[in-house]
N, C-alpha and C positions, 0 to 999 in steps of 0.2 A: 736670517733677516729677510726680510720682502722683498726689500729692494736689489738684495744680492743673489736671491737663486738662480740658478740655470734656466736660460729658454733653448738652448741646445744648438746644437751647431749651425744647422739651416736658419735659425735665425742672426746665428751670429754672420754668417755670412751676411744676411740682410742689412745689418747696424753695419758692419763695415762699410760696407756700400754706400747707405748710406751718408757715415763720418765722410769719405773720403770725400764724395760729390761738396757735400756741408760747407767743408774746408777750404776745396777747391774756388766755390760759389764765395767765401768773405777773405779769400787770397788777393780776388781779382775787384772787390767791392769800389764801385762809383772807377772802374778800369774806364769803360767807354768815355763816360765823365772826362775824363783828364785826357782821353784820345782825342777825343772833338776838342776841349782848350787847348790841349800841346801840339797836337800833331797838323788837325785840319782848322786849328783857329778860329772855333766858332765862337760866336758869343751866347747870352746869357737867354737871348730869345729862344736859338737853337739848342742850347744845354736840354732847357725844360721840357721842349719839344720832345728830345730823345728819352729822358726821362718819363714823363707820359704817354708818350705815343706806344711806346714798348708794351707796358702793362694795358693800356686801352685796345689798342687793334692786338693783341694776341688773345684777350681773352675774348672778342670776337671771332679768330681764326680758329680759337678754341671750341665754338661752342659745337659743332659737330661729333666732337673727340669722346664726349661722354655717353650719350648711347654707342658708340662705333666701342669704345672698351669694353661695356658691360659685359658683350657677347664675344671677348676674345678672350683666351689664357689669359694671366695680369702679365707675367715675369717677361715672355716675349714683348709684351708692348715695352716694359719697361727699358728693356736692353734697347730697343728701337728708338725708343724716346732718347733713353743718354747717347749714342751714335748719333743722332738727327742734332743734339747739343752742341756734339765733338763735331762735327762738318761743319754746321754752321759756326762755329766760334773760330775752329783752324782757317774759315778763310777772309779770316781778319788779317791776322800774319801774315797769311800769302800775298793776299791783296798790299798793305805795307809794304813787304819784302820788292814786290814787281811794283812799286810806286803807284799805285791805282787805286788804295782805299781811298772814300769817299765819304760823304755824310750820308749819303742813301743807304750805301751797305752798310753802316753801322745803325742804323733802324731798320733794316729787314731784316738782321741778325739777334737784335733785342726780341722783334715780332716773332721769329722764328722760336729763341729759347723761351719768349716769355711762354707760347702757346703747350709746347712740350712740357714744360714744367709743369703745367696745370694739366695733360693727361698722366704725365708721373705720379703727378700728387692722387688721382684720382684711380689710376691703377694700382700705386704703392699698398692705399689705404684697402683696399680690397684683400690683396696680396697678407698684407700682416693679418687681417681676420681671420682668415684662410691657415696662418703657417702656425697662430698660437692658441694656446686654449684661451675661451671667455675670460678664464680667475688673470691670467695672466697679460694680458691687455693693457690695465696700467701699469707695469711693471714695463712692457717694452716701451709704449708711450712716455715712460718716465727716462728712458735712456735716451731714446730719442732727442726729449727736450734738452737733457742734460748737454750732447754732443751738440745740437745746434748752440746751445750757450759757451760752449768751450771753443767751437770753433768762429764764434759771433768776437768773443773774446781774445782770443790769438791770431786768428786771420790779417784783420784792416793795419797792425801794425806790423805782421810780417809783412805782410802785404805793400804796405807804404815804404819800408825799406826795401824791396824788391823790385820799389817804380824806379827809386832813387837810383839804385845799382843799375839795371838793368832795363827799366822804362817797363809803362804800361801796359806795352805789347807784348811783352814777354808772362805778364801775370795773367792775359786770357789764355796764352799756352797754356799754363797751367792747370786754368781751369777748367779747359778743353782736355786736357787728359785726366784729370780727377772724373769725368763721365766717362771715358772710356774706362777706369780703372774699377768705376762703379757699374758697368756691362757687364764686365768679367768678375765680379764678384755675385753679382745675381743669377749670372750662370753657372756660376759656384753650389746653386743653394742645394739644387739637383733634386731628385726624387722625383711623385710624380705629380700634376698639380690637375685638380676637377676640372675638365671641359668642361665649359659649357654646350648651351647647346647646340647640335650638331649642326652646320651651316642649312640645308635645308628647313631645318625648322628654325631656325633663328628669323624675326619677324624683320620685315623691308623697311630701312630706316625713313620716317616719313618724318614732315616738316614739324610736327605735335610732339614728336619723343623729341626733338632739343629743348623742349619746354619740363619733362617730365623728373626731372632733377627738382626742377621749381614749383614744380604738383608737389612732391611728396614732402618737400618740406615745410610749405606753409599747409599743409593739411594736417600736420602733426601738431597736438596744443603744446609740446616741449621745446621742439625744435625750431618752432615758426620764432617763439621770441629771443632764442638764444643765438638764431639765424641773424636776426635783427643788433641784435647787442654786440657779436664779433667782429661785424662786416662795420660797425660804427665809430665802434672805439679801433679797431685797428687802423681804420681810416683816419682817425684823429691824430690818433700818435704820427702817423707819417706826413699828416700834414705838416706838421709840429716841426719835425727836423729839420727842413732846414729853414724855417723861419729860426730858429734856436741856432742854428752856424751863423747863420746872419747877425742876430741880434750878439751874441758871443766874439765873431771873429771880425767884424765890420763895425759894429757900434760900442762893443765894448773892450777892445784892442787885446783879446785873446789870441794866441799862436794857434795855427792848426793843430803841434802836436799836444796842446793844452784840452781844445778842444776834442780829441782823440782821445785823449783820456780820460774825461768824462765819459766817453761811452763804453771804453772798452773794460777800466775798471766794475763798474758796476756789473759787469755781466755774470759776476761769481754770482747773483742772487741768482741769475737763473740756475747756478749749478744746483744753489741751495735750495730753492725753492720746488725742482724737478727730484733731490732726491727726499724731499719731504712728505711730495705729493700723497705715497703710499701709508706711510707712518698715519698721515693725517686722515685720511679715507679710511685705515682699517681700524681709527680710535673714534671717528667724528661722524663717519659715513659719507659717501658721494658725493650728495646732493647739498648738505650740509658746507662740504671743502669746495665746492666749486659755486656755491652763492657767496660765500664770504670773502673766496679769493677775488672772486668776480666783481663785488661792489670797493673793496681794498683796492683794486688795479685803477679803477677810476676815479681816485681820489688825487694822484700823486700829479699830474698833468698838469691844472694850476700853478703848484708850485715853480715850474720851469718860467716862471715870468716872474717871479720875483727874483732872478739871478742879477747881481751886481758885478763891479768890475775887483779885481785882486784876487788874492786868493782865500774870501771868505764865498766869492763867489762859484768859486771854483768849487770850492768842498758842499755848496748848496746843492749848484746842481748833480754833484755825483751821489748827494744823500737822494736827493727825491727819485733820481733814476735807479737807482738802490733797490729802492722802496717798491716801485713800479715791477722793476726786473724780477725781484723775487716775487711778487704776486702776480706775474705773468705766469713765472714758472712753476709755480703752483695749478693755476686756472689751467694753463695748456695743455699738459697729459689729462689731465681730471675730464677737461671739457673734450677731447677726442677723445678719450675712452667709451663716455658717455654717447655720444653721435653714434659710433661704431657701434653698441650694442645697441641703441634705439631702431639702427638701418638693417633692413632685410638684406642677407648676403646678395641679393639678386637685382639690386638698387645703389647697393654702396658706390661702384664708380660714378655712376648718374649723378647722386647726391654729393661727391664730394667734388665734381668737377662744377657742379651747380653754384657751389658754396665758394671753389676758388674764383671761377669768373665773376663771380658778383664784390669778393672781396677786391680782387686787381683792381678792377672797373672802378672801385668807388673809391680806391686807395688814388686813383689816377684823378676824378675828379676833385676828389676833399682837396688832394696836393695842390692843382690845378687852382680851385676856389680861391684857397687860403691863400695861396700868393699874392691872387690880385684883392682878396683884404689886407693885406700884409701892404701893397701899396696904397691904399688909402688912407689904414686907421695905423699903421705902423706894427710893426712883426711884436712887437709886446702886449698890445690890445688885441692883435689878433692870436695870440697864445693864450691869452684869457679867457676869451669867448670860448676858445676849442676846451678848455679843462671846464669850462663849467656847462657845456654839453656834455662833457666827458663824465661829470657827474651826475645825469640823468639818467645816465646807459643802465646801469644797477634795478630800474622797474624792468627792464627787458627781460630780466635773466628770470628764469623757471620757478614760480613761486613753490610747488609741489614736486616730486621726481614721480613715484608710479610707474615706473618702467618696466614692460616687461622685455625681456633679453629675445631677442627674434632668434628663432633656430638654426645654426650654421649648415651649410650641406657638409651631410656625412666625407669624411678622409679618409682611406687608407690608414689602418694602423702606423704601420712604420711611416705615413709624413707627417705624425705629429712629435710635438716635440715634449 
């Protein structure tokens, strides 16, 4: 089967890594969240604050990070990146422990992982071109998505049992050693990996290469619209949620763990949908599986505003998020497989750090937005409007594919897998 062959040890080290970090990351989900109401008492002004300010000034702090990876090994940045996670989050706890945390340091601590994360993500994505062959691409992108749904799925209610026993402070531990745990596994991966190029000839970072992530994607006719359509509807969806807690736990007198289960149930589509991805590609074609999933995914978002009170309302919105989740997990390996081979190996961190800063940023402002329509027109009007935006995303997506597969730099025999 496709989905079940071997990518070989070096990458299995990789998947580990990354499960572990995955898991650690929805252990500790909406942790700060419940530290500023439980611990430092903030209200709802400063919630949202910490909230958006994390994803917005990180992926400012970020914007340097993407040429500064392109021209370094990936897997050193990556161990740097989890370390720089693990410091910043352990001195959460400390801070508690010595009576001293504050609100400031838990937003320079979001700014700090938010910015990391987006050169993880941008050296990862390098990294994995690098350690598999082309054919096999969607096949590790399909396990990837699978593990983030598994552990999207079992994390927030281990997790929420874990505040309950032990408090929230104890689940950033957690997920402060889940990035150490995922250092030591990418230095697991071993062998040897392509320098680039040698510090002398590598060019002097000037103030036009923070831009050139953002050249080369809107200069591509595939990736300019598909650029457009992911960074829109991802931003929609998360405007979405917690207008959807509100409207659910405050207007329609649903329990948190009611509410929880709505989202944590649904996550099997992405199991399912991530190990279909392949099936569906090698019976339908690429471009084919990822316009269909892609216009399907924007369909379901509507739906969450017709949610009532009992439990017919209950099973509504776990069918539409169902629906959503598996055509997510379909769209998401399909649609990074696709980027990765459209990007020149000599570009990919550029391009993918381009891509996450622009989605944070706008994930930070939609949420931002939509709140304050959510006080105007009320969080059900304003879930409307978002799903029937969310239905126009589908012109975005790549009418034709045409791609040609940009040539990897040559490996070493023995670092392939």
């Amino acid at each position: 089967m496709v989905a079940g062959r071997s990518l070989g040890r070096r990458f299995g080290w990789l998947w580990a890594a990354y499960a572990v970090s995955t898991l650690g990351t929805w252990l500790a989900f909406d942790a700060f969240t419940l530290i500023a109401i439980l611990v430092l008492h903030a209200g709802a002004t400063e919630v949202s604050v910490l909230a958006a300010a994390g994803l917005a000034i990180g992926s400012v702090v970020a914007l340097p990070l993407g040429p500064w990876v392109e021209f370094r090994r990936k897997r050193p940045v990556m161990i740097a990146m989890d370390l720089v996670r693990f410091a910043a989050l352990m001195s959460v706890p400390v801070a508690f422990a010595l009576g001293r945390l504050g609100f400031a340091q838990l937003l320079v601590v979001s700014v700090l992982v938010g910015a990391a994360d987006i050169a993880f993500t941008a050296a990862s994505g390098a990294c994995l071109k690098a350690l598999v062959r082309p054919e096999d691409l969607l096949v590790a992108n399909g396990r990837f998505e699978s593990t983030t749904w598994t552990a999207t799925m079992l994390g927030p209610p281990l997790g929420g049992a874990a505040i309950v026993l032990i408090g929230p402070v104890m689940t950033v531990v957690a997920n402060a050693v889940s990035y150490l745990l995922s250092a030591a596994g990418i230095r697991a991966i071993g062998g040897q990996e392509v320098r680039p190029a040698p510090a002398e000839a590598r060019p002097r970072l000037r103030v036009r290469d923070l831009a050139e992530g953002w050249r080369f994607i809107l200069s591509d006719s595939a990736l300019r619209p598909l650029f457009a359509n992911t960074v829109l509807v991802n931003g929609l969806i998360m405007a979405v949620s917690p207008l959807l807690a509100v409207l659910m736990v405050r207007d329609l007198g649903f329990t948190p763990w009611q509410y929880g289960l709505t989202f944590a149930v649904p996550c099997v589509g992405g199991l399912i949908g991530a190990r279909l991805a392949p099936r569906l590609v090698a019976r339908f074609g690429r471009h084919r599986v990822m316009v269909t999933a892609g216009t399907l995914r924007a369909c379901w978002l509507l739906g969450l505003a017709l949610v009532g009170p009992g439990t017919a309302g209950l099973v509504l919105v776990m069918a539409v998020e169902l629906g959503l989740i598996t055509c997510m997990g379909v769209f998401n390996p399909v649609f990074a497989t696709y980027r990765l081979d459209r990007t020149p190996a000599d570009r990919v961190a550029r391009t993918l750090s381009a891509w996450s800063v622009t989605s944070k940023a706008t994930i930070a402002a939609l949420t931002a937005l939509w709140g304050l329509l959510a006080g105007i027109t009320g969080a059900r009007t304003a879930i409307v409007i978002a799903g029937l935006l969310a239905m126009a995303t589908p012109f975005l997506l790549p009418r034709h594919d045409g791609t040609p597969r940009h040539d990897r730099e040559p490996e070493p025999a023995e670092d392939r897998t």
